[in-house]
C-alpha positions as CSV (number, residue, x, y, z in Angstrom):
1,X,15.0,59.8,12.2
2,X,14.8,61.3,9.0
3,X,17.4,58.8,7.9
4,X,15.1,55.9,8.3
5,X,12.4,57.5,6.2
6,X,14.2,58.4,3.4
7,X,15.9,55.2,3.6
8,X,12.4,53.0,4.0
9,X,10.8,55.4,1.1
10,X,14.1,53.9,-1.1
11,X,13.3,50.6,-0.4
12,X,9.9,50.7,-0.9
13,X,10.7,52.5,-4.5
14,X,13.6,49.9,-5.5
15,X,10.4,47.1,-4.5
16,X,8.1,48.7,-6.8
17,X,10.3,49.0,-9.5
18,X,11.7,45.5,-9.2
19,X,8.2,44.6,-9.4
20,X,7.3,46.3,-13.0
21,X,10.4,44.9,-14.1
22,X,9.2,41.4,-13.0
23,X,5.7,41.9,-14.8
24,X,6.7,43.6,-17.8
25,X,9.1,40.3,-18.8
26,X,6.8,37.8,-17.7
27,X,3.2,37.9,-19.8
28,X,0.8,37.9,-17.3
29,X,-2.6,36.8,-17.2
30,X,-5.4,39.3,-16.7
31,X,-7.4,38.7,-13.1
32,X,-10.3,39.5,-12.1
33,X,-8.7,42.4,-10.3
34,X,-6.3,43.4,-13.3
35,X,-4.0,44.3,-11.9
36,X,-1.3,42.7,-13.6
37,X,0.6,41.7,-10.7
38,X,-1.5,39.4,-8.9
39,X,-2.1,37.7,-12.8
40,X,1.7,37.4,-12.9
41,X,1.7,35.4,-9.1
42,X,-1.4,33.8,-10.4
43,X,0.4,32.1,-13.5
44,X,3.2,31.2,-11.2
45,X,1.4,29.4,-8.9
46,X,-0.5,27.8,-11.9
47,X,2.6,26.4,-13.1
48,X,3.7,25.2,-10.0
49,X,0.6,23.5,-9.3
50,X,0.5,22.0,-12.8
51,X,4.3,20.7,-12.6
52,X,3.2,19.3,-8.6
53,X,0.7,17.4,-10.0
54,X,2.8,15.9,-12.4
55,X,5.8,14.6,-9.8
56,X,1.8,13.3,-7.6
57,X,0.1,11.4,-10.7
58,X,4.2,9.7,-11.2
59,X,4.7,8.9,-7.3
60,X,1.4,7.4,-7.5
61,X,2.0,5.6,-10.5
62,X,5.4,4.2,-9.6
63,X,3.5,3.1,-5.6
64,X,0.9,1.7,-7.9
65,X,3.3,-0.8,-9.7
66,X,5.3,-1.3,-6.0
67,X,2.4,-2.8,-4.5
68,X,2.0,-5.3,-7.4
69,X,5.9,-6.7,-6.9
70,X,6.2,-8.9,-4.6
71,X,9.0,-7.7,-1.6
72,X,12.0,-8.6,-1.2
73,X,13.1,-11.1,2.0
74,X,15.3,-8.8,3.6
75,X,12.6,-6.2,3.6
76,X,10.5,-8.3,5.1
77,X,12.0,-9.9,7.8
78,X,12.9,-6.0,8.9
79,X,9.5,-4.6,8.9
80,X,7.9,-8.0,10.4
81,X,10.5,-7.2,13.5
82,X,9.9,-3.1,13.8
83,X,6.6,-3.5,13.1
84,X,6.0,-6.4,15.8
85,X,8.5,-3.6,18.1
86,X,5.7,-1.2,17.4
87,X,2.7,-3.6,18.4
88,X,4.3,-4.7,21.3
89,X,7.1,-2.9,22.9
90,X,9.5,-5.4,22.6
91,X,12.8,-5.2,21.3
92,X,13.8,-7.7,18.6
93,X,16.8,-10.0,18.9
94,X,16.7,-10.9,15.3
95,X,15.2,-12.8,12.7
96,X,15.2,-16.6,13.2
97,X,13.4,-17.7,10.2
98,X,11.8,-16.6,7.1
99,X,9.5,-19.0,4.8
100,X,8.0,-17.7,1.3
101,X,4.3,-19.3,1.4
102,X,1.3,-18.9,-1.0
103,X,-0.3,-15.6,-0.2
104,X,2.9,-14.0,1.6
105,X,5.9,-14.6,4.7
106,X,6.2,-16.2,7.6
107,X,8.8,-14.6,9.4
108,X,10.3,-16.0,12.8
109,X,11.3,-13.4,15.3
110,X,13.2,-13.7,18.6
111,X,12.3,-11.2,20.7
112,X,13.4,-10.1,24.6
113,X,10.4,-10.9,26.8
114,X,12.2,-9.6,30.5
115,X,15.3,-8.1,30.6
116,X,17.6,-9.8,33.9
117,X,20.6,-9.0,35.3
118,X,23.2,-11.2,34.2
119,X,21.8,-10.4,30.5
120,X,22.4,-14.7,30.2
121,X,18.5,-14.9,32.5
122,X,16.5,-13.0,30.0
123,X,13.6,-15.0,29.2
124,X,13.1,-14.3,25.4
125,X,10.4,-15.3,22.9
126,X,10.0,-16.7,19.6
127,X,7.0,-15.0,17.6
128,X,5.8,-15.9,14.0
129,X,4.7,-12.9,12.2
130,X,2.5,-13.6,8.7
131,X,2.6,-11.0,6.2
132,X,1.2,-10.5,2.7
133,X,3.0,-10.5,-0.7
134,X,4.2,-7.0,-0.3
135,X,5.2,-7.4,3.5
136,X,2.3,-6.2,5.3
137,X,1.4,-7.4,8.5
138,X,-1.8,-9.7,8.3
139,X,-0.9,-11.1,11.8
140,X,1.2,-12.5,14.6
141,X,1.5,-15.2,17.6
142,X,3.5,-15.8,20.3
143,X,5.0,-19.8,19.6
144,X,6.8,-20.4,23.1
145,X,9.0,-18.3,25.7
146,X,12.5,-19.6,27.3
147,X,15.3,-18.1,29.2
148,X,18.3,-17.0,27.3
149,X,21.3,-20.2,26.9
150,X,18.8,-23.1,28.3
151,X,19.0,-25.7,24.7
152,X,15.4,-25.8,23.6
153,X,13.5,-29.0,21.8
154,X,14.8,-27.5,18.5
């Protein structure tokens, strides 16, 4: 027992000292408290902030300029499919077609309606999906439903 107090005191002493060390080579900042420890995790946590706010104002910046550009295709064929998963629990087949239009996309997607056994009875669906410039969903239809393997009026 009188082990684990002389061992806890130690402890305790090597943390204080450890601790003067700390302030004495960092300057510290007076607080309101002045005690110059609390100035010296003030001053760190000032920096942080200030260097956090940096890497914020720069992601903002750079999403900024990412909105302006126009996506790329394959991007959005990929979110028109999981987001039109996410809307309606369907799982996508794959993209069927893709057109670039005035204010955004058109993207075709194939989608499983019902799921039969033998896999070749599924019915499946083709839905259009419009999105903007930038590949956000403005909106989607259904455009017709057929089973799986039956040659549609393509």
């Amino acid at each position: 027992m009188a082990e684990k107090k002389t061992a806890q005191k130690s402890t305790k002493k090597t943390a204080k000292k450890t601790a003067k060390k700390t302030a004495r080579k960092s300057p510290a900042k007076k607080s309101q408290t002045g005690s110059g420890q609390d100035s010296g995790q003030d001053s760190g946590q000032d920096s942080s902030r200030d260097s956090s706010q940096d890497g914020r104002s720069t992601r903002k910046a750079e999403a900024r300029t990412e909105s302006r550009r126009p996506a790329r295709a394959s991007q959005v064929a990929a979110s028109a499919a999981l987001e039109l998963l996410e809307l309606t629990g369907k799982q996508a087949e794959g993209v069927t077609g893709l057109e670039r239009v005035d204010d955004g996309w058109i993207v075709q997607v194939e989608v499983v309606e019902v799921r039969r056994i033998p896999d070749t009875t599924d019915v499946l669906a083709l839905y259009e999906v419009s999105t903007d410039n930038q590949g956000n969903l403005q909106g989607y239809r259904r455009l017709r439903r057929y089973a799986r393997g039956v040659p549609g009026d393509d």
